[in-house]
Structure formats: C-alpha cells, structure tokens
Jmol script that loads the backbone (N, CA, C; Angstrom):
load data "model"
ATOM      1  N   UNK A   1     107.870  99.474 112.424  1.00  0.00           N
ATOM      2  CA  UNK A   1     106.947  98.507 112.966  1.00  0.00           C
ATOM      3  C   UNK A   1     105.945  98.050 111.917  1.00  0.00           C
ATOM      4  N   UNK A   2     105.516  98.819 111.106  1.00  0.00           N
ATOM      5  CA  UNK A   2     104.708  98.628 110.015  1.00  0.00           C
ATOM      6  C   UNK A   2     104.613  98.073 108.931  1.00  0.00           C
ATOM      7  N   UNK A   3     106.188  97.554 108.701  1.00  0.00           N
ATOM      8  CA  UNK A   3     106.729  96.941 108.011  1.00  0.00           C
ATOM      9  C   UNK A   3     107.132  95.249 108.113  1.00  0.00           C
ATOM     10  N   UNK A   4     107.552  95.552 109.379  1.00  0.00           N
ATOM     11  CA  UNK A   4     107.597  94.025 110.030  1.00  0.00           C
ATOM     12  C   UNK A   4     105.936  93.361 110.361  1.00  0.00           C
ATOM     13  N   UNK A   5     105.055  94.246 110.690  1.00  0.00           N
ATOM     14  CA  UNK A   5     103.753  93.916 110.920  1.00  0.00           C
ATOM     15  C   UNK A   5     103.316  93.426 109.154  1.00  0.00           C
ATOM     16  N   UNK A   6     103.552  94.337 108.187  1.00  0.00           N
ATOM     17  CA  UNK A   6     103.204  93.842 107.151  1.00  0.00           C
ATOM     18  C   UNK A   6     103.483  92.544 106.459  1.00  0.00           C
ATOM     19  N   UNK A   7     104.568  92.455 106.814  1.00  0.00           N
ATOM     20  CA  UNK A   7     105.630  90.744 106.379  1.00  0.00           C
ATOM     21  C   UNK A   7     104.742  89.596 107.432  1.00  0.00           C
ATOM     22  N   UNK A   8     104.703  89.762 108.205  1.00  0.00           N
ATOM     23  CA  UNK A   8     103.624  89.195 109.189  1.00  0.00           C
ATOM     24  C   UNK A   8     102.448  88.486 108.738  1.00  0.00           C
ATOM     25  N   UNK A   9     101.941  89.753 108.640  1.00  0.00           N
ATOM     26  CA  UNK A   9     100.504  89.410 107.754  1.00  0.00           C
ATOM     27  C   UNK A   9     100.622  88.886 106.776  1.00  0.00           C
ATOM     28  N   UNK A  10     101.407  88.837 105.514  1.00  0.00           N
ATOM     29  CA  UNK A  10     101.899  88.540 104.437  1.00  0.00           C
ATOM     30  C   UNK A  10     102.188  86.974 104.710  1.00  0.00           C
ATOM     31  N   UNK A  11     102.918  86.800 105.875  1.00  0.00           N
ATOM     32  CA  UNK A  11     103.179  85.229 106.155  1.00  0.00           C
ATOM     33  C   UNK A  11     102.465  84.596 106.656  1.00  0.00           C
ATOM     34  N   UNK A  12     101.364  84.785 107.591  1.00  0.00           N
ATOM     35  CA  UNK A  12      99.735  84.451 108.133  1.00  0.00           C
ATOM     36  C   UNK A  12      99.024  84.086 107.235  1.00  0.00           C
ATOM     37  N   UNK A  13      98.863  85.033 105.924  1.00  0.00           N
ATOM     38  CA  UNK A  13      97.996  84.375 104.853  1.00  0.00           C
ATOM     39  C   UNK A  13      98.567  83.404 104.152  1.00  0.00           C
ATOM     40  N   UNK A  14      99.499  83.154 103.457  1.00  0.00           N
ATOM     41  CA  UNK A  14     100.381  82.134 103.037  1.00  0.00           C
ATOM     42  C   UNK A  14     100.400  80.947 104.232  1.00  0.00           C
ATOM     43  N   UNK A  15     100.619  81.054 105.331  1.00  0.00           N
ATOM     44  CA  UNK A  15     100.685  79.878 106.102  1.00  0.00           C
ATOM     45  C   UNK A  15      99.319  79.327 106.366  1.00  0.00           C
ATOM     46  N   UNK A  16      98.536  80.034 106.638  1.00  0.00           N
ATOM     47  CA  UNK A  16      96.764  79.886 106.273  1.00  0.00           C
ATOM     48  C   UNK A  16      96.834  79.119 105.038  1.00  0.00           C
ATOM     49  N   UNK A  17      97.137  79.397 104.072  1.00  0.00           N
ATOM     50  CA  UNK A  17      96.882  78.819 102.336  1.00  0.00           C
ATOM     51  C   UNK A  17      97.413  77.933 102.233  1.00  0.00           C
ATOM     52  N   UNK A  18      98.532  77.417 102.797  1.00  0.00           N
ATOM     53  CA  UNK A  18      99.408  76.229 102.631  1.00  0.00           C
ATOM     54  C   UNK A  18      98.555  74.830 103.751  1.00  0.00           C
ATOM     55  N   UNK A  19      98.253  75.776 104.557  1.00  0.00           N
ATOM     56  CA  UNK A  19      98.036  74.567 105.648  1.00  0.00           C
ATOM     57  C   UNK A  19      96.478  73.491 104.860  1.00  0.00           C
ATOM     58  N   UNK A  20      95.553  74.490 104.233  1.00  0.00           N
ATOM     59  CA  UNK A  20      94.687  73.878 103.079  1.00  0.00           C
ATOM     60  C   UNK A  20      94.935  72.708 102.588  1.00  0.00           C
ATOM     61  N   UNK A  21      94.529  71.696 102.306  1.00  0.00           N
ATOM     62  CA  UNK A  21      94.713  70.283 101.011  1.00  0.00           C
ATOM     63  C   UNK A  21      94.955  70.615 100.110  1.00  0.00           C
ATOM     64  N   UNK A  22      95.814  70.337  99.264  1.00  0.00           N
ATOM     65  CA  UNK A  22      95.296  70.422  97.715  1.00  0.00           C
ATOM     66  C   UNK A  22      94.639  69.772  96.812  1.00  0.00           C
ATOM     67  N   UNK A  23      93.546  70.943  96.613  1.00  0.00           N
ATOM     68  CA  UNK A  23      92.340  70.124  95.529  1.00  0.00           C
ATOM     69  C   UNK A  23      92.612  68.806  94.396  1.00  0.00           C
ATOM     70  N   UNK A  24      91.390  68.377  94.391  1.00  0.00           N
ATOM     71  CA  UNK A  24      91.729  66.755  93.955  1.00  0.00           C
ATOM     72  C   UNK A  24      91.489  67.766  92.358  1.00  0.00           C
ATOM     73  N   UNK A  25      90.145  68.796  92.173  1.00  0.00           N
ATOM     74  CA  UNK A  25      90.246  68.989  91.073  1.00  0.00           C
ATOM     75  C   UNK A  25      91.305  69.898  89.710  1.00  0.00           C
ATOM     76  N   UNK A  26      91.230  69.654  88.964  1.00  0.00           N
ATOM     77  CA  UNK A  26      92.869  70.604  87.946  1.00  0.00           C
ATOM     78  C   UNK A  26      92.886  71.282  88.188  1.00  0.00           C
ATOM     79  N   UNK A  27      91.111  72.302  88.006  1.00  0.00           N
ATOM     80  CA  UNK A  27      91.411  73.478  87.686  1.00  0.00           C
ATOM     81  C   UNK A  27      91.181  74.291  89.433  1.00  0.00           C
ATOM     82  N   UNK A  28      91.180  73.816  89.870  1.00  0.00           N
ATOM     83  CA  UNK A  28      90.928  74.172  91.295  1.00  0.00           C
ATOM     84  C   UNK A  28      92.391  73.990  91.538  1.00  0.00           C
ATOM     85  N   UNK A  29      93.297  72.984  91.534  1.00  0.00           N
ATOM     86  CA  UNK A  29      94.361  72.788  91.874  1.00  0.00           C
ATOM     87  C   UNK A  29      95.170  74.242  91.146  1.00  0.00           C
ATOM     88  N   UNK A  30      95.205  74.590  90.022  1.00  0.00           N
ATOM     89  CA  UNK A  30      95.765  75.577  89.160  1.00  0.00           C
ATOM     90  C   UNK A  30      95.568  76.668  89.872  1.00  0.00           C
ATOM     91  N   UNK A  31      94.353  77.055  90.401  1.00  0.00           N
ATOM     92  CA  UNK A  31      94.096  78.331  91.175  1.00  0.00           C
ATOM     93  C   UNK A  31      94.778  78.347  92.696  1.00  0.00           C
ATOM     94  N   UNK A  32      94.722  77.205  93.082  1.00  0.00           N
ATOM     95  CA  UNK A  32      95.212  76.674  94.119  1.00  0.00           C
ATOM     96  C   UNK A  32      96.807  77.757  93.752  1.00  0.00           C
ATOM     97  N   UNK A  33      97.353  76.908  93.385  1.00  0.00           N
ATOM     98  CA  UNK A  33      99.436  76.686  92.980  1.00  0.00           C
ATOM     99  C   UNK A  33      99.333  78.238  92.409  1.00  0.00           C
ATOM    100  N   UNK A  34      98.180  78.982  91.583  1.00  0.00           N
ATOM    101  CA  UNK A  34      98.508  80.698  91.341  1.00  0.00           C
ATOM    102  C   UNK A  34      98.481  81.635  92.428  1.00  0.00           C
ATOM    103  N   UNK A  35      97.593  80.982  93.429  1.00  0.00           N
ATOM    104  CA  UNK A  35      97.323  81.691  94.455  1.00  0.00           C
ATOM    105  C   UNK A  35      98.231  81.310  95.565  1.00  0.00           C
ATOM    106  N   UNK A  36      99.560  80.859  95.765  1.00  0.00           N
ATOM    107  CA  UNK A  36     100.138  80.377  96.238  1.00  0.00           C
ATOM    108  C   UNK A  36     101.782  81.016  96.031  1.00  0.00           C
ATOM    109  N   UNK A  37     101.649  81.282  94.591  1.00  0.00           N
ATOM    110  CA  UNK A  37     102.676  81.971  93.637  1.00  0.00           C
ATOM    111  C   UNK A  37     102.420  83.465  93.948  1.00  0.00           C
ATOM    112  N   UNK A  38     101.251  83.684  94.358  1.00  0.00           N
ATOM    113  CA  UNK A  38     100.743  85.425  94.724  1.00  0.00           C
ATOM    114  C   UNK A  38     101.405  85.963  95.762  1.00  0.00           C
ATOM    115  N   UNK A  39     100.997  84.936  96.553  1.00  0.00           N
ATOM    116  CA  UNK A  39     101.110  85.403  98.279  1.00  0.00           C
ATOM    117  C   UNK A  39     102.759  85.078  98.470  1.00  0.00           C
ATOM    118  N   UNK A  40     103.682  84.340  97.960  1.00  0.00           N
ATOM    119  CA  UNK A  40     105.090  84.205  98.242  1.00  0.00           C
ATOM    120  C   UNK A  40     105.527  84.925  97.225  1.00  0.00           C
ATOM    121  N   UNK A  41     105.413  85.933  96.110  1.00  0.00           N
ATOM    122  CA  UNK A  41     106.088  86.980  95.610  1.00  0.00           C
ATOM    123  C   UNK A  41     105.647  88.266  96.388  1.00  0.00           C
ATOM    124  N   UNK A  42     104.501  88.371  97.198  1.00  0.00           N
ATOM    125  CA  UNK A  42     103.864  89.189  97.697  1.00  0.00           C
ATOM    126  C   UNK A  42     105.094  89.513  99.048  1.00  0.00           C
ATOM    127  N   UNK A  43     104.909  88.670  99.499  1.00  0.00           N
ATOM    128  CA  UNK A  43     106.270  87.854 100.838  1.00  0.00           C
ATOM    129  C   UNK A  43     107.446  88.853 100.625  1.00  0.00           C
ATOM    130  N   UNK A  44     107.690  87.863  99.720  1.00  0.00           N
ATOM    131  CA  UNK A  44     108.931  88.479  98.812  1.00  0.00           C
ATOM    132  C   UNK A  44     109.393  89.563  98.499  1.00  0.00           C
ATOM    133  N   UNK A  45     108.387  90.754  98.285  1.00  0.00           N
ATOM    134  CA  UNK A  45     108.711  91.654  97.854  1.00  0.00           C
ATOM    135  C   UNK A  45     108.660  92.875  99.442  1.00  0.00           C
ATOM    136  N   UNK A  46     107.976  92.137 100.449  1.00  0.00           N
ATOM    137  CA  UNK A  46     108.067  92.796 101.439  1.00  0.00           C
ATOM    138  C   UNK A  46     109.049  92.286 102.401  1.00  0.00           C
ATOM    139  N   UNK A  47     110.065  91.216 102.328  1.00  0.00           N
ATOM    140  CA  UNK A  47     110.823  91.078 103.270  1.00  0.00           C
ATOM    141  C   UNK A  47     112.200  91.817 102.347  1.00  0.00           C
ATOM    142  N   UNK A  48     112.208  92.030 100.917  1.00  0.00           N
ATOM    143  CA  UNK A  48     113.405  93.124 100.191  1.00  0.00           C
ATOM    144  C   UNK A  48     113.490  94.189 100.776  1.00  0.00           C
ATOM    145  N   UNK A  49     111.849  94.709 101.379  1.00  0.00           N
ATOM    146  CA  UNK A  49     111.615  96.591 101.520  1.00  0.00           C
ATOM    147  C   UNK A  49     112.197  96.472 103.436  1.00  0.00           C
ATOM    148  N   UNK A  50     112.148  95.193 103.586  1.00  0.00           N
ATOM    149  CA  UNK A  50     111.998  95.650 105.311  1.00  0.00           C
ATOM    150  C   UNK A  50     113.957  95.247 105.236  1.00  0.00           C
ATOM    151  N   UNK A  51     114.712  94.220 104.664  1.00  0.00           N
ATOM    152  CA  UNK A  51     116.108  93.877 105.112  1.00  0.00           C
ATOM    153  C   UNK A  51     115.745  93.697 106.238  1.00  0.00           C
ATOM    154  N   UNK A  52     117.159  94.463 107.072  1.00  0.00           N
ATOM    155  CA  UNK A  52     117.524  93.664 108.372  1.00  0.00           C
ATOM    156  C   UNK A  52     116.981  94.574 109.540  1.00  0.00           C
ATOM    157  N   UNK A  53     116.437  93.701 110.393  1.00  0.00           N
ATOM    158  CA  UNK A  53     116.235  94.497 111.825  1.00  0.00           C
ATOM    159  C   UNK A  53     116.967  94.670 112.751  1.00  0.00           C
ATOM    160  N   UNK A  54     117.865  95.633 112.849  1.00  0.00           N
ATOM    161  CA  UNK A  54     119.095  95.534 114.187  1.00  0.00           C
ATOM    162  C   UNK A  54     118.202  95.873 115.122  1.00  0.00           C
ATOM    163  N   UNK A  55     117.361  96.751 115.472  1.00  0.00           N
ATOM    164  CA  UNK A  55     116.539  97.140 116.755  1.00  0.00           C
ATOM    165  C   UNK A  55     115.074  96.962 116.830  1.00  0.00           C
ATOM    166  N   UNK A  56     114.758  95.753 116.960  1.00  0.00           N
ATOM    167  CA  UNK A  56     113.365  95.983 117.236  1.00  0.00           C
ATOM    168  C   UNK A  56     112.903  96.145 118.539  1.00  0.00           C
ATOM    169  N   UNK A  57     111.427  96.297 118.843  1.00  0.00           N
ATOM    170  CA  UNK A  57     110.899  96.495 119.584  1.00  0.00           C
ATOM    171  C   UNK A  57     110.066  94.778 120.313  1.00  0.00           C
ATOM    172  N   UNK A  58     109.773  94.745 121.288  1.00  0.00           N
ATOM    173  CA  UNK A  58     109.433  93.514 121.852  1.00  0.00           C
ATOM    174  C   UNK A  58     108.110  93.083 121.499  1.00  0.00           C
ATOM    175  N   UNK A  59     107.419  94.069 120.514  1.00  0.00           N
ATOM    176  CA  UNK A  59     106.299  93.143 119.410  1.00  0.00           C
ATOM    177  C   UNK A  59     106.893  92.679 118.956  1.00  0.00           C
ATOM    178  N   UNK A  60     107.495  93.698 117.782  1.00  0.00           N
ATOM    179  CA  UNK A  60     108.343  93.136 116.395  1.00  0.00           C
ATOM    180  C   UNK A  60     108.953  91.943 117.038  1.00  0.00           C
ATOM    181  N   UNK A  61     109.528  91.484 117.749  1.00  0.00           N
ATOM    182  CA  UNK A  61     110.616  90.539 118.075  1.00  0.00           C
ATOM    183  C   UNK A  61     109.819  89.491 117.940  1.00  0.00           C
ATOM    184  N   UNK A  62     108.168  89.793 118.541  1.00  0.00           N
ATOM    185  CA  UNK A  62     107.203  88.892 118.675  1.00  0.00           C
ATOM    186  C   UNK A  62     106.798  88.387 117.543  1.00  0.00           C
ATOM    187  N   UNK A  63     106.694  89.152 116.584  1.00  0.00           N
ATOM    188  CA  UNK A  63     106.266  89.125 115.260  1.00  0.00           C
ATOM    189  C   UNK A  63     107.545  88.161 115.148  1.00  0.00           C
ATOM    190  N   UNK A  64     108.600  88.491 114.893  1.00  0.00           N
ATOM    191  CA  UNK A  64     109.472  87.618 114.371  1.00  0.00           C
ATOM    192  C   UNK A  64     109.633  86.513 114.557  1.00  0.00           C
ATOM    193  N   UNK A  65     109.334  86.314 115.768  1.00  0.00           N
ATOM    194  CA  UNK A  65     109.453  84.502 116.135  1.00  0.00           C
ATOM    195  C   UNK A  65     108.678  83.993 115.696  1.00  0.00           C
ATOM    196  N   UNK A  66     107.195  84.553 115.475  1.00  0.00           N
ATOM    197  CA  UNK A  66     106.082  83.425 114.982  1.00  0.00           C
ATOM    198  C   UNK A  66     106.409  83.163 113.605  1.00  0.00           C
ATOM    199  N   UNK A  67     106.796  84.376 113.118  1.00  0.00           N
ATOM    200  CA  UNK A  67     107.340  84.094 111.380  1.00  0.00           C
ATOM    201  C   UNK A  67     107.542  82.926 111.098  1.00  0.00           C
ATOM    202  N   UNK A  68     109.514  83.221 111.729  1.00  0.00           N
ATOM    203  CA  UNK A  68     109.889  81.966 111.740  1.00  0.00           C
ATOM    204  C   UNK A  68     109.412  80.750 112.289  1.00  0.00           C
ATOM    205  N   UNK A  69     108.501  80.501 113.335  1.00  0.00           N
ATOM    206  CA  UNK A  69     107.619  78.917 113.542  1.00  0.00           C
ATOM    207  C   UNK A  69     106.983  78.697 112.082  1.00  0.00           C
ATOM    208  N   UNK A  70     106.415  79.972 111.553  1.00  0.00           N
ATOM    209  CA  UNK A  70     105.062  79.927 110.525  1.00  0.00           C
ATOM    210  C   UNK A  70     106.046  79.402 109.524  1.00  0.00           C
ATOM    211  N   UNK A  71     107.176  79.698 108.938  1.00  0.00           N
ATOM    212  CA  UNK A  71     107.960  79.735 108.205  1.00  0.00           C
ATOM    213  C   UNK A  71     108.439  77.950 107.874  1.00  0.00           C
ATOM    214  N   UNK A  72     108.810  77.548 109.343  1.00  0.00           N
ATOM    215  CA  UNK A  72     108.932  76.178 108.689  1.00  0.00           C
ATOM    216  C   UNK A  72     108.090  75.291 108.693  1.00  0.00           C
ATOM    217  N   UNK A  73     106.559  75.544 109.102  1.00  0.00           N
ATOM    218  CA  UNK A  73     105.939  74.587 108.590  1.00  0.00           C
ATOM    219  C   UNK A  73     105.243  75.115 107.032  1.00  0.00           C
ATOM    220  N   UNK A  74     105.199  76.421 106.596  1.00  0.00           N
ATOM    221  CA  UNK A  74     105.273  76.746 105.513  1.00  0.00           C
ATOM    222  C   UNK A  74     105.888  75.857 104.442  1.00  0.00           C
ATOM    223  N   UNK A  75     107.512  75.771 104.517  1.00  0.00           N
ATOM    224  CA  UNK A  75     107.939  74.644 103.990  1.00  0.00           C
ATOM    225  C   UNK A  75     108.048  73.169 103.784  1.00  0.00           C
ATOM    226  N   UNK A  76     107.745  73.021 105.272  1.00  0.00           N
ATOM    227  CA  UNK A  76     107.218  71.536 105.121  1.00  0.00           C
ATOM    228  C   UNK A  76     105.877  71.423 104.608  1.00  0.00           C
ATOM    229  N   UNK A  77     105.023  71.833 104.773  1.00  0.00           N
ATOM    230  CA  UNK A  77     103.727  72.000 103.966  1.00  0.00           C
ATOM    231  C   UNK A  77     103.910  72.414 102.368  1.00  0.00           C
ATOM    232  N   UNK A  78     104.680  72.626 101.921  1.00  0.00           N
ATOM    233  CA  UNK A  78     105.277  73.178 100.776  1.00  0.00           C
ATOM    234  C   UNK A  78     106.157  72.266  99.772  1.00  0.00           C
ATOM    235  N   UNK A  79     107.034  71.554 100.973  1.00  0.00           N
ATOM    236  CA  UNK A  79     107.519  70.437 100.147  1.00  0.00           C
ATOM    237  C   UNK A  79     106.807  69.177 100.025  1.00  0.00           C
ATOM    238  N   UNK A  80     105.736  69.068 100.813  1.00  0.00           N
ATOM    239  CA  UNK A  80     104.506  67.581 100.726  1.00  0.00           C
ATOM    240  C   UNK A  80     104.018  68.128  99.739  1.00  0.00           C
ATOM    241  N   UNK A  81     103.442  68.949  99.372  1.00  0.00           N
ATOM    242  CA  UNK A  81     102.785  69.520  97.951  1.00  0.00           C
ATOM    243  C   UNK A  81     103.302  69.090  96.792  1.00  0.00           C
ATOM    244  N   UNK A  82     104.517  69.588  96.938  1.00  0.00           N
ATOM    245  CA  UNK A  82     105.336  69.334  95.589  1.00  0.00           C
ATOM    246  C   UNK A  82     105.600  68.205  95.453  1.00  0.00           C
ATOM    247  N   UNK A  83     105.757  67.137  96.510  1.00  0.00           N
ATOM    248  CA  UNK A  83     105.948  65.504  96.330  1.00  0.00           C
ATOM    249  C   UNK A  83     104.768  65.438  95.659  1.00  0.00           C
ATOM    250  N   UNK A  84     103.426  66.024  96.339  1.00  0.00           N
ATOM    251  CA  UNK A  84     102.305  64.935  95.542  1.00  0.00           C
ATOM    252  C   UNK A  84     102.175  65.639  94.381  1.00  0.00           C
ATOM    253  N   UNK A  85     102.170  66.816  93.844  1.00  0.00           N
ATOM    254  CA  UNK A  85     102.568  67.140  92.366  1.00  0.00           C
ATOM    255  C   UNK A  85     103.237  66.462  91.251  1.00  0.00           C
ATOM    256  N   UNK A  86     104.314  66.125  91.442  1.00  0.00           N
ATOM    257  CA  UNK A  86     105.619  65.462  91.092  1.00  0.00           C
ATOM    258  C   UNK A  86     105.336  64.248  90.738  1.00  0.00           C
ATOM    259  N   UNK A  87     104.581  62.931  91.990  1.00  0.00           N
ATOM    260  CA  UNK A  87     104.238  62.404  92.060  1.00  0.00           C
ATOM    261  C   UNK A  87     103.542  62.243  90.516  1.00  0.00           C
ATOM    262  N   UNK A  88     101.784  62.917  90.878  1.00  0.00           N
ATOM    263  CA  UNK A  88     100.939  62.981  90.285  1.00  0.00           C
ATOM    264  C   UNK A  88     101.409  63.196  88.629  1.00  0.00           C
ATOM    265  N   UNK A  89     102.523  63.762  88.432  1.00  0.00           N
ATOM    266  CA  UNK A  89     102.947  64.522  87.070  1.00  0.00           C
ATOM    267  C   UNK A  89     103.610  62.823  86.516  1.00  0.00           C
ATOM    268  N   UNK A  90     104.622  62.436  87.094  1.00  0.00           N
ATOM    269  CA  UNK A  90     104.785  61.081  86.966  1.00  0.00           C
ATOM    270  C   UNK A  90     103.686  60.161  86.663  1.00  0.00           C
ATOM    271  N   UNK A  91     103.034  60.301  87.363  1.00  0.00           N
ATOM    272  CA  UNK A  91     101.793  59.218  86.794  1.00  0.00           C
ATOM    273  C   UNK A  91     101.104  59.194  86.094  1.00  0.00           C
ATOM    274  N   UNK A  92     100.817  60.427  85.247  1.00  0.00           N
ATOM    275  CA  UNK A  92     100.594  60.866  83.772  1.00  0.00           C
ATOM    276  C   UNK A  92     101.206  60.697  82.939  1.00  0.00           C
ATOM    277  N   UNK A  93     102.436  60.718  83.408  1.00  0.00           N
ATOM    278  CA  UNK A  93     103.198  60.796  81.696  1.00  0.00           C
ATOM    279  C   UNK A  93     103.517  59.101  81.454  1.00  0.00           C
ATOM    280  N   UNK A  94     103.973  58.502  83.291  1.00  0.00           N
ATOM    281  CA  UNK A  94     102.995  57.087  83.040  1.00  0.00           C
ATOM    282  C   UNK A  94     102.451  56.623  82.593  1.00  0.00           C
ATOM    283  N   UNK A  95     100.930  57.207  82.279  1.00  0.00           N
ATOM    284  CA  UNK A  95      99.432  56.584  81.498  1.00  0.00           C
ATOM    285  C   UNK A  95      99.621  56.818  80.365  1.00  0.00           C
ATOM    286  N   UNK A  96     100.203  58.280  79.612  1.00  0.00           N
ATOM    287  CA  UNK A  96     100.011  58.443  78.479  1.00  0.00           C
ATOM    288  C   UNK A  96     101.477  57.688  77.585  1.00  0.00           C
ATOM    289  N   UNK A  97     102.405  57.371  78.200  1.00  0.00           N
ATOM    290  CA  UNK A  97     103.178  56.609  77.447  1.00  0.00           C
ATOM    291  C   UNK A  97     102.672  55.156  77.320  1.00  0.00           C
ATOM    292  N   UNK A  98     101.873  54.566  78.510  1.00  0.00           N
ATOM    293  CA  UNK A  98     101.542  53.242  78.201  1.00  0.00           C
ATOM    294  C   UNK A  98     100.336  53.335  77.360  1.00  0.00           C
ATOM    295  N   UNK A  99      99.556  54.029  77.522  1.00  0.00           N
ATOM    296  CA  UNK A  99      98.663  54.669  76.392  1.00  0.00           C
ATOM    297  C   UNK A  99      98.529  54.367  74.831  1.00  0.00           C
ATOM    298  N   UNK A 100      99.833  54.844  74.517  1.00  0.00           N
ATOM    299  CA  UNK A 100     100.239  54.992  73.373  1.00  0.00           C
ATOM    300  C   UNK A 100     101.049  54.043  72.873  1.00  0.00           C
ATOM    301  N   UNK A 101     101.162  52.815  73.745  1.00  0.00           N
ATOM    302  CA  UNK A 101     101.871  51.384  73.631  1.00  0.00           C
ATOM    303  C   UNK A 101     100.588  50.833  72.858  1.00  0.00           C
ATOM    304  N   UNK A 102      99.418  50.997  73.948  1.00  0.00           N
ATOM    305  CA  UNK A 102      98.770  50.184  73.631  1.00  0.00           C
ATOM    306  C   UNK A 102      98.015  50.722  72.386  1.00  0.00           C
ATOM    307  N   UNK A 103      97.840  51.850  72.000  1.00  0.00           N
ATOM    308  CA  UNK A 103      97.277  52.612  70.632  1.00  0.00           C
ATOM    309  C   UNK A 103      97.542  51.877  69.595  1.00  0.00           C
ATOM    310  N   UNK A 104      98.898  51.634  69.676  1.00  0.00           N
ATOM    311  CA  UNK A 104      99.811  51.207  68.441  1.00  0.00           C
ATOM    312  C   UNK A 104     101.186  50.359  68.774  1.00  0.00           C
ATOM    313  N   UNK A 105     101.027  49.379  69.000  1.00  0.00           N
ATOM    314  CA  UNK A 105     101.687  48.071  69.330  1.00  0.00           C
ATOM    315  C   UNK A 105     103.553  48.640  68.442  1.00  0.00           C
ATOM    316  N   UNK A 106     102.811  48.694  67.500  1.00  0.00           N
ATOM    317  CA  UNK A 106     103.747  48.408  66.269  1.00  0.00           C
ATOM    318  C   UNK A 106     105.135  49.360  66.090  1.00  0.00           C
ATOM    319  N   UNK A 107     104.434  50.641  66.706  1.00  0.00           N
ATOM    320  CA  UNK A 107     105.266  51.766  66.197  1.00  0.00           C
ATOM    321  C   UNK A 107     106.442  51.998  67.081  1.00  0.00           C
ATOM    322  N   UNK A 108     107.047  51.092  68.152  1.00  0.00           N
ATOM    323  CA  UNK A 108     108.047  50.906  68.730  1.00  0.00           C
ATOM    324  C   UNK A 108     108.880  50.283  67.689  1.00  0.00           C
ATOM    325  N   UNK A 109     110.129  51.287  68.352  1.00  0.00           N
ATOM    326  CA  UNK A 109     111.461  50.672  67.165  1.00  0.00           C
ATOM    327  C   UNK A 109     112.061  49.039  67.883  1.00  0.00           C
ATOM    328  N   UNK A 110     112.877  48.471  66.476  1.00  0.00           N
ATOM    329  CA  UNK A 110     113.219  47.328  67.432  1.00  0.00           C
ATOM    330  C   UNK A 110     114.132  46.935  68.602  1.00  0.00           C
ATOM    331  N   UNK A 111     114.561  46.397  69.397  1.00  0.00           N
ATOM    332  CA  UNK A 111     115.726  47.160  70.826  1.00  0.00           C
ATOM    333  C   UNK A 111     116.437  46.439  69.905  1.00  0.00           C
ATOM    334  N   UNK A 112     117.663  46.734  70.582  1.00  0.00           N
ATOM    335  CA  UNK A 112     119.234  46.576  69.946  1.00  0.00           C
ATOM    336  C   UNK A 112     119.213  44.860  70.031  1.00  0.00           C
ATOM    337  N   UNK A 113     120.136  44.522  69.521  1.00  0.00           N
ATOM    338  CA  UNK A 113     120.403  43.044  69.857  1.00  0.00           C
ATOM    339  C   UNK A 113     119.624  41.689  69.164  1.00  0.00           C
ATOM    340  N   UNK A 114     118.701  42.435  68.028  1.00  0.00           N
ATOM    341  CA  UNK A 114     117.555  41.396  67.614  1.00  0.00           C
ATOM    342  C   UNK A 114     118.070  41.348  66.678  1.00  0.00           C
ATOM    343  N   UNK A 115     118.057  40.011  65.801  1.00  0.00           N
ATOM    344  CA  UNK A 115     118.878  40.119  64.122  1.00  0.00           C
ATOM    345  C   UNK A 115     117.611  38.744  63.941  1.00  0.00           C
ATOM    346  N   UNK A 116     117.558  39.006  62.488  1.00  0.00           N
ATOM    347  CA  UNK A 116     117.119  38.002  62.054  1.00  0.00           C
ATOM    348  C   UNK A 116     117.753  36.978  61.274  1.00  0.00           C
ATOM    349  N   UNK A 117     118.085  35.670  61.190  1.00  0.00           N
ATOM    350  CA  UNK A 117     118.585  34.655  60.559  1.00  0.00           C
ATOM    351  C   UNK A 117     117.869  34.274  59.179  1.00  0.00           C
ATOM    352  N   UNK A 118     118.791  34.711  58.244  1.00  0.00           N
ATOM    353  CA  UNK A 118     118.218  34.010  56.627  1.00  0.00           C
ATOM    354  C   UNK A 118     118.927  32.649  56.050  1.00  0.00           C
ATOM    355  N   UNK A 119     117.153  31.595  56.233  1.00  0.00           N
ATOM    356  CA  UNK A 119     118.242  30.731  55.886  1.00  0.00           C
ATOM    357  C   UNK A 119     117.358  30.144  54.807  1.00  0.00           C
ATOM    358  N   UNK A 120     119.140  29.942  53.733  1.00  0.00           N
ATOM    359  CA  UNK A 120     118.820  29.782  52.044  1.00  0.00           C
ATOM    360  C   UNK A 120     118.200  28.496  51.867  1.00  0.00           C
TER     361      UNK A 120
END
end "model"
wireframe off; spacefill off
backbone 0.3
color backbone group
C-alpha cells in the first residue's frame, strides 16, 4: 500500500507543477523545466520499485484511477509546454539568423544560378 500511496504522491506533485504556466522569465523558466525533470525521474523511479499490481486493495484501486486521470492531463499539459518551447526556440534562432543578415549584408554566399556576363 505504501508504495502505490508513494507513486501517488509522486504524481500529485508533478500534476500540481505541470498544471502551473510557464514562466515568461529564462531563468525562472530553467528552474521551472529542472524541477519538472526532478519530479518525473522521481515518478520514475517509483513506479520501477512498485511494477505490477495483481491485488490491490479498494484504496489502492482508488489511488490508481486518479493516477491515471492525473496522468493524462499531465501529458497534455506537458505536450502544450513543449509546443511553446519549441515554438519559442524557433523564434530565436529566427532573430539571430536574421540578425546576422542584417550585421553583415555581404557575407552571404552567392545562390546558384547567378553568372556574370563579360562583355569585351
């Protein structure tokens, strides 16, 4: 029972942490995504010790169902994150390539297909 109660708890705080915004600021965001990485290896390492339940008891069972509710909005809360990550990561490398257009005009090679005509 103590075990399944522990995975529980383990998934309560994580579903608590996910359900949060993610911070507009970096380094808040960084603590954010470590502390996020904590609590799902934490998960992790307690649903290895528990495996499978052939007999539980009609908590545990209780426990189990909310898991699984907690579980998929875990992921859906999990995969909106990572869109706006992704997103956000895109739109940087966005700025800093146009960035660097505009730094230096010049230092683009020429595209294929351009020839110049010499005429004598």
């Amino acid at each position: 029972m103590t075990q399944v109660k522990d995975v529980y708890m383990a998934t309560k705080k994580l579903w608590n942490h996910v359900r949060t915004p993610l911070p507009e600021d970096l380094d808040a965001r960084d603590k954010y995504i470590v502390r996020m990485n904590t609590l799902l290896e934490r998960r992790r390492r307690l649903l290895d010790e528990v495996g499978e339940v052939s007999e539980a008891t009609a908590r545990e069972q209780r426990y189990i169902r909310e898991m699984f509710r907690m579980n998929q909005e875990i992921e859906q809360q999990m995969n909106e994150k990572r869109f706006a990550l992704r997103s956000d990561y895109n739109w940087t490398k966005h700025r800093r390539t146009t960035g660097r257009k505009y730094k230096n005009p010049y230092d683009a090679g020429t595209p294929d297909g351009i020839f110049f005509d010499k005429k004598n």
